[in-house]
C-alpha positions in Angstrom: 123.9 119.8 -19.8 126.1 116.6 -20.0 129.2 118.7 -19.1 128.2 118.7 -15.7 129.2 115.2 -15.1 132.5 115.5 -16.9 135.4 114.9 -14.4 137.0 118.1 -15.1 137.8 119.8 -12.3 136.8 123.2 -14.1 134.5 123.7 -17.4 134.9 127.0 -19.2 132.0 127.2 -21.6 132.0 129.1 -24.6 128.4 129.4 -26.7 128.6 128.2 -30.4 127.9 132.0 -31.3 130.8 133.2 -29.1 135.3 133.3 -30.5 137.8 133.5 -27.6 139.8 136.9 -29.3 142.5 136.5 -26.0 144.0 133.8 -23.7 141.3 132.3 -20.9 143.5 131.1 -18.9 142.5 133.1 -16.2 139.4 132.2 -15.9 140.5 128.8 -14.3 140.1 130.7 -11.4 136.9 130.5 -10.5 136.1 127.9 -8.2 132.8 128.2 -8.1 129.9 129.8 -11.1 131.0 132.8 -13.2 129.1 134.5 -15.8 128.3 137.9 -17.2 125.6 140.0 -17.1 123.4 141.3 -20.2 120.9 142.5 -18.5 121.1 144.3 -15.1 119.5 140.9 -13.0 119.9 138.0 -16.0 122.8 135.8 -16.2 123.9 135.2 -19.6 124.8 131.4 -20.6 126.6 132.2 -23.4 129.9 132.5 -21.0 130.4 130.5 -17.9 133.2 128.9 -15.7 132.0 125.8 -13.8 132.5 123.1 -11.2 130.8 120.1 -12.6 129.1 118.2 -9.5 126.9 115.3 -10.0 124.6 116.2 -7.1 124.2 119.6 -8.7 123.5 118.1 -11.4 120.8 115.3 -10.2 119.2 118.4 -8.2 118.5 120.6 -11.2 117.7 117.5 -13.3 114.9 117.3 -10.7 113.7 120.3 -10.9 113.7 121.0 -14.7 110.5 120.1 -15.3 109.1 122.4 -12.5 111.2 125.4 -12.9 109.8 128.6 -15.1 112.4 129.4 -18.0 111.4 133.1 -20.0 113.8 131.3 -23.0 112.4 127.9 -22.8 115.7 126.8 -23.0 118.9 126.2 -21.1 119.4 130.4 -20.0 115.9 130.9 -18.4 116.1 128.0 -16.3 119.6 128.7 -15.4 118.1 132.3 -14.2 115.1 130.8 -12.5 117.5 127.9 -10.8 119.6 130.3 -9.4 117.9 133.1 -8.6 120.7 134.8 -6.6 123.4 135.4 -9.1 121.9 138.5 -10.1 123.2 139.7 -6.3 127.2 138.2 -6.8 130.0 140.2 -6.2 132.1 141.0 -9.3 134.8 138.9 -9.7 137.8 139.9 -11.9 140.1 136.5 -12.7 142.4 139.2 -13.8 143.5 140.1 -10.4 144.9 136.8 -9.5 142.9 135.3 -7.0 140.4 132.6 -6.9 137.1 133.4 -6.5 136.6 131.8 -3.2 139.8 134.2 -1.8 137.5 137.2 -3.5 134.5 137.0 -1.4 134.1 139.5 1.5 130.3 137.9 2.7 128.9 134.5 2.6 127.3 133.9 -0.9 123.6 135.3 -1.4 121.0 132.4 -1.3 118.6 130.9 -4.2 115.0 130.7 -3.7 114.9 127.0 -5.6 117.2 126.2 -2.4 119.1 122.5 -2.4 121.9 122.4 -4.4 122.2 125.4 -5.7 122.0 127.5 -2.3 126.0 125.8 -1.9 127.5 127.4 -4.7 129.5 129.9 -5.4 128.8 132.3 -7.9 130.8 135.5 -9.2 130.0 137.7 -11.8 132.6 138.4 -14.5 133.5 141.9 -16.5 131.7 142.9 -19.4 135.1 142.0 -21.7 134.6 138.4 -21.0 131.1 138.8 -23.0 131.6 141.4 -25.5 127.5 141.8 -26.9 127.5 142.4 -30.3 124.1 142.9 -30.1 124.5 146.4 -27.5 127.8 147.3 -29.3 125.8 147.3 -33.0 122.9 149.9 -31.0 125.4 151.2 -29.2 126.5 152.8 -32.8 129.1 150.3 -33.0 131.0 151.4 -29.9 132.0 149.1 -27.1 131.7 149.6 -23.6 135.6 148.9 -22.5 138.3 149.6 -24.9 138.5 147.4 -27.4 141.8 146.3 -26.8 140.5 145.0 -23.8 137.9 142.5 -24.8 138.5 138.4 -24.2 135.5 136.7 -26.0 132.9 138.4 -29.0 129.7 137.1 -28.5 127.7 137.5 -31.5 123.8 138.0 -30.1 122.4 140.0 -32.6 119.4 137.9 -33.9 119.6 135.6 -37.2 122.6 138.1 -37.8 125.3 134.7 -37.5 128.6 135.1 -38.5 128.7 132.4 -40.5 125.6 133.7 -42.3 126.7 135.5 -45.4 124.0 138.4 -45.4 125.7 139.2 -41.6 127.8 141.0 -43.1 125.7 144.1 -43.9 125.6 145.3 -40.2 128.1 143.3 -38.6 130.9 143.1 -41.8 134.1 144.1 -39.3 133.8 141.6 -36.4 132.6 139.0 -39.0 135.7 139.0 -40.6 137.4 137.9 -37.2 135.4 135.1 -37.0 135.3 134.0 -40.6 139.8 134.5 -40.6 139.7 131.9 -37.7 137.1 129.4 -39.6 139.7 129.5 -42.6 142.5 128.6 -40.1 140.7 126.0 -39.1 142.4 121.9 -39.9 140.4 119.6 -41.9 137.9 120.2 -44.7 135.8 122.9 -45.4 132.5 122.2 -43.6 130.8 125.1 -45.8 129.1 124.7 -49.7 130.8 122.8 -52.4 132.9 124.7 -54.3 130.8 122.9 -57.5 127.6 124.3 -56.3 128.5 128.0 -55.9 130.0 127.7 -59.2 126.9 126.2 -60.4 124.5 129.0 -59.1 126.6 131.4 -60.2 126.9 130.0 -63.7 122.4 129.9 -63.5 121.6 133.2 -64.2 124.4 133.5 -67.2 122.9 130.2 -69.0 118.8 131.2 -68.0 120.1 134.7 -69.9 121.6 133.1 -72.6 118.6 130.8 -73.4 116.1 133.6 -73.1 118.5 135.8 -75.7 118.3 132.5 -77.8 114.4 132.4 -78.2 114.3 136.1 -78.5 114.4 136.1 -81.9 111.4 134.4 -82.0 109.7 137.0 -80.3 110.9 139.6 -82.1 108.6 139.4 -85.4 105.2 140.0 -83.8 106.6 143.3 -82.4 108.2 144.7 -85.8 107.0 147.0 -87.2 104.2 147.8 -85.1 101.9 150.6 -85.8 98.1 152.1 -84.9 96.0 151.8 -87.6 93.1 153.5 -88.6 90.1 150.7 -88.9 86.3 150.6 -88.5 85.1 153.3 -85.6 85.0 151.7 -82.1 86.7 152.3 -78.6 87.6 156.1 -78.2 91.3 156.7 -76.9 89.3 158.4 -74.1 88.0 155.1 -73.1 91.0 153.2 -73.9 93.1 155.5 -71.4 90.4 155.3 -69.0 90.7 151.3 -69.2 94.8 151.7 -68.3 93.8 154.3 -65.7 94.5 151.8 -62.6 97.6 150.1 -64.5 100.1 152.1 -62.7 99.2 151.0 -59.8 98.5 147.9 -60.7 102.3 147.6 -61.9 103.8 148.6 -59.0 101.9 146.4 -56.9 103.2 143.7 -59.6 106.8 145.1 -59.4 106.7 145.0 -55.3 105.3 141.0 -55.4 107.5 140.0 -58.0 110.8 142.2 -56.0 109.6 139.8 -52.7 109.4 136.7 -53.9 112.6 137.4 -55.9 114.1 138.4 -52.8 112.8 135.1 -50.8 114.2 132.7 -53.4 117.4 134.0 -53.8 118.2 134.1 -50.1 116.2 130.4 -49.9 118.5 129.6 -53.1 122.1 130.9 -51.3 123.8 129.1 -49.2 123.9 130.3 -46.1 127.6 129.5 -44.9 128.8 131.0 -48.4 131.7 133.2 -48.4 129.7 136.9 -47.9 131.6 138.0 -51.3 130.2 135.0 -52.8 126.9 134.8 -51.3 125.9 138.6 -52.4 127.3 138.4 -55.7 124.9 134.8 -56.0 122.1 136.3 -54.4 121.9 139.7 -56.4 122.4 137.1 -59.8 119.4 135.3 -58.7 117.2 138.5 -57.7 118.1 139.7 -61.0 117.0 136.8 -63.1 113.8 136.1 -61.0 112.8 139.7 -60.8 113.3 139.3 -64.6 110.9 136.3 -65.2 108.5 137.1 -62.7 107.9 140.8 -64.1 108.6 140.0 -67.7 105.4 137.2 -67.1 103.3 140.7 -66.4 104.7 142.5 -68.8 103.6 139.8 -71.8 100.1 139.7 -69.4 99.7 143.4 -69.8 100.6 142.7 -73.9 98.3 140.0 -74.1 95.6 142.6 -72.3 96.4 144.8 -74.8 95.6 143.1 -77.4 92.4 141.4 -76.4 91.1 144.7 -76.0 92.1 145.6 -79.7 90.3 142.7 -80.4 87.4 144.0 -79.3 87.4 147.3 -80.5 88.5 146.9 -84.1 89.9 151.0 -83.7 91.5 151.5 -80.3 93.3 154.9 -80.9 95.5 156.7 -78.1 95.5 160.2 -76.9 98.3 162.4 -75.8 100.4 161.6 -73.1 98.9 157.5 -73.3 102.1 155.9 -74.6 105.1 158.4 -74.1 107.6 155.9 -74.8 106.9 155.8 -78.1 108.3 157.7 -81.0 105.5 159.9 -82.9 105.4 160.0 -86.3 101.6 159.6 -86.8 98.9 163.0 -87.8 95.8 163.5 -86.4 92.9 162.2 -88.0 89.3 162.8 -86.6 90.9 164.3 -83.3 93.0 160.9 -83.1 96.4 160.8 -82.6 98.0 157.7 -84.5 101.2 156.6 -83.3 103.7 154.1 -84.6 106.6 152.8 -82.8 109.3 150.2 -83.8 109.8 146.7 -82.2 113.8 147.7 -81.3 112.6 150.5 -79.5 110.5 148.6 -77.2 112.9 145.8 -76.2 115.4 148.8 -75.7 113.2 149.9 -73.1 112.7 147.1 -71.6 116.2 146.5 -71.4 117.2 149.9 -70.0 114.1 149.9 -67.4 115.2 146.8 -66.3 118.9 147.7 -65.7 117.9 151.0 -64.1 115.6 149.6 -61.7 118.0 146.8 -60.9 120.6 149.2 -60.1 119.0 151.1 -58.4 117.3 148.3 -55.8 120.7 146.8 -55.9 122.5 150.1 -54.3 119.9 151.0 -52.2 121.2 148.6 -48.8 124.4 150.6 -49.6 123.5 154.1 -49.6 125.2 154.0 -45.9 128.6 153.0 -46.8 128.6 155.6 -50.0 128.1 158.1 -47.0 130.3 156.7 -45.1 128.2 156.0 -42.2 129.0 152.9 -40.0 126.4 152.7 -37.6 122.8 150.7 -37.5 121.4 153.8 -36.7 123.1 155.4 -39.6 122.5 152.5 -41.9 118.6 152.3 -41.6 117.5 156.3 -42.0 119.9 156.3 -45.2 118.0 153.3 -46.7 114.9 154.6 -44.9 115.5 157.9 -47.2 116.6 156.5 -50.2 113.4 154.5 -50.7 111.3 157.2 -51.5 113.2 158.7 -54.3 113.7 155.0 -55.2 110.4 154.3 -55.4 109.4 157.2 -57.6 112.0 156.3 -60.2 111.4 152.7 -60.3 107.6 153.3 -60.2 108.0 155.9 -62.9 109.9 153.5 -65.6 107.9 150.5 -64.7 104.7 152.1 -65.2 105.5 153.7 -68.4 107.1 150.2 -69.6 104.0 148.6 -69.1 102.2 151.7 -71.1 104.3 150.6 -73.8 103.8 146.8 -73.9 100.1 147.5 -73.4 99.7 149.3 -76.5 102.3 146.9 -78.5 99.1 144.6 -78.1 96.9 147.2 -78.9 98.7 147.7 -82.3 98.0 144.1 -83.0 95.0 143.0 -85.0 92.5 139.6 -84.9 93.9 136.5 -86.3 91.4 136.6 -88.9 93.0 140.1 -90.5 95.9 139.4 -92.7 97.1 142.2 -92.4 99.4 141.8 -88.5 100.0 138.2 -87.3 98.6 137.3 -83.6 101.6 137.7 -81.4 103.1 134.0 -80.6 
């Protein structure tokens, strides 16, 4: 607390978190310690008016060590040090007077005694420490008009407004504080413009390069068809092998959605414009969501065709592989199916986009409703998840069906008949 020694005759302190929306002038007239309440016996530091005294200051240097703080930091030990604000009359600057003309009974005392029992304290109005925190579970209503407020105090958590995913829950009073960082002098203390041009350029050129090797991918799954061989695995057995792979996919899908998730906000900037910093983070969830799937994907191919290798006749049975296109007879109560390499990376290409969609609209299910508050915000993604998850589940599932039996399609290196996928 260095300010204390500052020879300022009065400190107004304002907490990083915190933008002044109205003149403070008034506030100059406390002559003694102001702050708000934010709970009904806790002073909040995040606005106070101060006299800075060097005694004051030696005694609660003193005593730091030895007093209890429920923070561990500066607003816990400011409660515990003086332990009588919570009984301060209310002082309103906005009447005129200072606070030592506003008291009608000597001031109450403090339990850690010295100093602190000779000063003054006054508790201020709610508008000088407008909680964003209460207003946002308050259904985004204020307690005084809003007209009325002097400082925003942005207490919600990690939800900063200088961090660009804020803007979900708190997008209205994060603009105010974002239009007074652009106002103000000197350079721009946030991300180069170079880098956020960079990651958003990533996804585009990782895209490009995978559409480049594609090509080369393409010729082990032309053409692909089941073929009748010597007798082996039943497609009885073969489906009761894939049995568990739906749920093995989805609990692929929900690891690979995670630690897509994680890197993209790990990835972003956090002090990106919010524009910029969704549109960077939804790239980046799409293109690792992409890789990290796609890798189970070609596992679940590679599965299926170790298993073909071991069963020189894997045929399928109705309902095994509904994405592909029938065109097969029956042959010894077999169903033989064939399916066409264009098909399959159509599929993959519209499961993709589909699920991506839809996980990318689901935070904003609220504001297609039109609903504003938290409240409002969570029980609409809360009951879009389900349906969400049935979809997505539904396409991913059957995608890795069909990848599975592109590798059963595919025969030992030793036949010349298919080549071993590369």
């Amino acid at each position: 607390m260095p300010f204390l020694r500052a020879p300022t005759p009065t400190v107004v302190y304002l907490d990083a978190d915190t933008i002044a929306l109205r003149n403070l002038d008034a506030l100059f007239l406390c002559d003694g310690l102001c702050g708000v309440m934010r709970h009904s016996e806790r002073l909040n530091s995040g606005v106070m008016v101060l006299q800075p005294q060097a005694q004051l200051f030696s005694d609660m240097m003193s005593r730091i060590e030895q007093t209890p703080s429920y923070t561990g930091g500066d607003q816990g030990f400011l409660n515990a040090y003086f332990s009588g604000f919570a009984a301060s009359p209310l002082f309103d600057p906005g009447r005129g007077r200072l606070l030592s003309e506003s008291w009608a009974r000597p001031p109450p005392g403090n339990a850690t005694g010295g100093a602190a029992a000779r000063v003054r304290m006054g508790r201020l109005p709610t508008e000088y420490n407008a909680d964003l925190g209460l207003y946002v579970l308050n259904s985004n209503r204020w307690m005084v008009p809003e007209d009325e407020l002097f400082v925003l105090h942005f207490t919600l958590s990690s939800f900063k407004p200088w961090n660009w995913w804020s803007s979900w829950i708190i997008s209205g009073n994060m603009e105010r504080w974002q239009a007074l960082r652009r106002r103000l002098p000197g350079p721009d203390t946030g991300p180069s413009r170079l880098l956020v041009s960079t990651l958003a350029a990533g996804p585009w050129l990782l895209f490009a390069l995978f559409m480049r090797r594609t090509p080369s991918l393409s010729p082990c799954l032309r053409n692909l068809s089941f073929r009748r061989g010597a007798p082996g695995m039943s497609g009885a057995l073969a489906l009761e092998r894939v049995a568990c792979m739906p749920w093995v996919i989805l609990l692929a899908a929900l690891t690979s959605l995670c630690l897509a998730v994680g890197f993209a906000v790990c990835l972003v900037p956090t002090q990106v414009d919010p524009m910029w910093g969704w549109m960077l983070a939804y790239e980046w969830i799409a293109v690792s969501f992409a890789a990290l799937f796609g890798a189970s994907l070609w596992a679940v191919y590679q599965w299926g065709f170790g298993l073909r290798q071991a069963g020189n006749n894997i045929s399928s049975v109705e309902g095994a592989t509904e994405a592909f296109h029938t065109s097969g007879t029956r042959r010894d109560g077999r169903l033989f199916l064939a399916a066409s390499a264009g098909n399959l990376w159509q599929q993959t290409a519209l499961a993709f986009g589909v699920t991506l969609g839809l996980l990318g609209i689901l935070p904003w299910w609220s504001d297609v409703l039109g609903l504003k508050s938290f409240t409002g915000r969570l029980f609409s993604m809360g009951a879009a998840i389900a349906p969400t998850t049935l979809v997505v589940g539904h396409l991913l599932s059957s995608l890795a069906l069909s990848w599975f039996h592109a590798g059963l399609s595919m025969v030992s290196p030793a036949s010349p008949k298919l080549k071993h996928p590369v």
